[in-house]
Each structure stands twice: as structure tokens, then as C-alpha cells.
N, C-alpha and C positions, 0 to 999 in steps of 0.2 A: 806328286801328291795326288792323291785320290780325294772326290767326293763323294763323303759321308752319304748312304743311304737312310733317310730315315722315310717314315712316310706315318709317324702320328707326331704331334707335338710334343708329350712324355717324351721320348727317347731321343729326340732332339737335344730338349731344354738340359736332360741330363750328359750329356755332352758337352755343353761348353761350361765357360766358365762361370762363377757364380754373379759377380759383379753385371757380365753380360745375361746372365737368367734375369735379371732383376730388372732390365731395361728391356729385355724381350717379353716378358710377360706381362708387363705392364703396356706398353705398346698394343700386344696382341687382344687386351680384352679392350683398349681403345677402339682399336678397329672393328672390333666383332661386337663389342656392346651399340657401340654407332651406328654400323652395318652391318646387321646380320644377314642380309643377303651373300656376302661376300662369302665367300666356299673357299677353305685351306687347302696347298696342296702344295706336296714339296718337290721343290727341282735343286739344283746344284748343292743337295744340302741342304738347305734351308727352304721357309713358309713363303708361301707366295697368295697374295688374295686376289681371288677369281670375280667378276662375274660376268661380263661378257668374254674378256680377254684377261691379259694377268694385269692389277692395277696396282699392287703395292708389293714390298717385302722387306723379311729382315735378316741381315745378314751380318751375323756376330763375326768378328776379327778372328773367332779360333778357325772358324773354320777356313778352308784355302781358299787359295784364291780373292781371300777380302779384300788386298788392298790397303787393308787399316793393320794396323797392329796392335792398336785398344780398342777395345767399346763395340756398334756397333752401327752398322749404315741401317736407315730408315729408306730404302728406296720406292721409288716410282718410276715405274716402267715406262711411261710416256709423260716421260718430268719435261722433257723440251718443248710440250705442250702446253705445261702451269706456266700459271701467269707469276708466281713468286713473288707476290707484294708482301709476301711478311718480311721475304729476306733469307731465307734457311736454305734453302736448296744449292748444291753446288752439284754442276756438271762436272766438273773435272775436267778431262781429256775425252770424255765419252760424247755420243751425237744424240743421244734418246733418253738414256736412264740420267735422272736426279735424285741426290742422295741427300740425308740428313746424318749428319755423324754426330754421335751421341756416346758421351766418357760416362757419364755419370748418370742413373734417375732424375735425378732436378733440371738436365739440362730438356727435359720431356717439357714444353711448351702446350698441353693440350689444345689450347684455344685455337694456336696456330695450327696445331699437327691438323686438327678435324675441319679447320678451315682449306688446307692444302687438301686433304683426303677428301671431303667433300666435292671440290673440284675435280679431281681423279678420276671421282664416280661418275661426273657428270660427265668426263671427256669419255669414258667407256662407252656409257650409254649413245651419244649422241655419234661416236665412230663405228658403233655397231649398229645406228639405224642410219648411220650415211652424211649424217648430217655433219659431222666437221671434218676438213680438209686438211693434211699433213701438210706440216709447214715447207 
């Protein structure tokens, strides 16, 4: 299996499937309405939010390599660094990335999600002026 070249969000979102459009799109103006600092950019297929380093992404089930097979992962590229006091994040098997897996729109938590993603921003910031140390 190959990964999907896209490189705008259009031609992504029309790509997968619809139930997963509905969870990514709503996700994605969380993060960009919150953070507009954060810059889109696609890797493996899928959005990835920048602004020091990569802080967040979404990564719908159609595309390969997800892992899932419904819905979609809400990642964090240095999840092993969130503190996960809401409770959502699950590592897997992975040493770095934490994920949020998400079947339906309702299971979209915002309060939490911008509480975790807040955090995020601040691990970015503070790894890109030195100040916090990898566990």
C-alpha cells in the first residue's frame, strides 16, 4: 500500500470517507480556530500541525497504515510527554506518539481535546527553546 499524496486539505477530506470527513473537519477548525499559529502540512497522507516541530495530527482509518479500521486517531507527536489527566490518550505499543481514537463526532470532547492540545503547544514551545528535557 501506498501513501496518499495530498498536500491541501480539499483533496484529502475528499478522499476518505464521509463519517471520517465529519470528525476531521471538525477537529481541524478546533485546532486552527484555537491555534492559529499552528501551519498544516501533510506527511504520510495526512495533516500534521506545525509550529516549532510537528505537534498534532489526523489520521482517518482509510488511509494505510492507520492501525484502526474505523474512525479516526487524533495524534500527538510527543504524547509521552502529556501529562493525560483527562484520561484519552492511549500509547499503544508506540514510545512517543499518543493517540485519541475517535468512531463517531460526539465522542469530540472539546474541552478536553484543547486542554491536551494546549499542553502540546506548550511542550513545543518550551523543546524548542531548551527548556524541557525528554523523558
Amino acid at each position: 500500500m501506498k501513501f496518499a499524496r495530498f498536500s491541501e486539505f480539499d483533496s484529502f477530506i475528499e478522499a476518505i470517507t464521509p463519517s471520517e470527513q465529519i470528525i476531521c473537519v471538525r477537529l481541524r477548525s478546533l485546532i486552527l480556530d484555537n491555534f492559529p499559529d499552528l501551519k498544516e502540512k501533510f506527511a504520510y497522507g495526512a495533516p500534521f500541525y506545525h509550529r516549532n516541530a510537528r505537534v498534532c495530527f489526523l489520521y482517518p482509518a482509510s488511509l494505510p497504515y492507520s492501525g484502526i479500521s474505523t474512525g479516526v486517531s487524533f495524534g500527538f507527536n510527543k504524547g509521552y510527554l502529556l501529562s493525560n489527566e483527562q484520561g484519552l490518550l492511549d500509547m499503544g505499543t508506540r514510545k512517543e506518539v499518543a493517540y485519541i481514537a475517535l468512531q463517531h463526532e460526539k465522542d469530540i470532547n472539546e474541552a478536553a481535546f484543547l486542554e491536551i492540545l494546549h499542553e502540546a503547544v506548550l511542550i513545543d514551545s518550551e523543546m524548542s527553546s531548551g527548556k524541557k528535557k525528554k523523558r
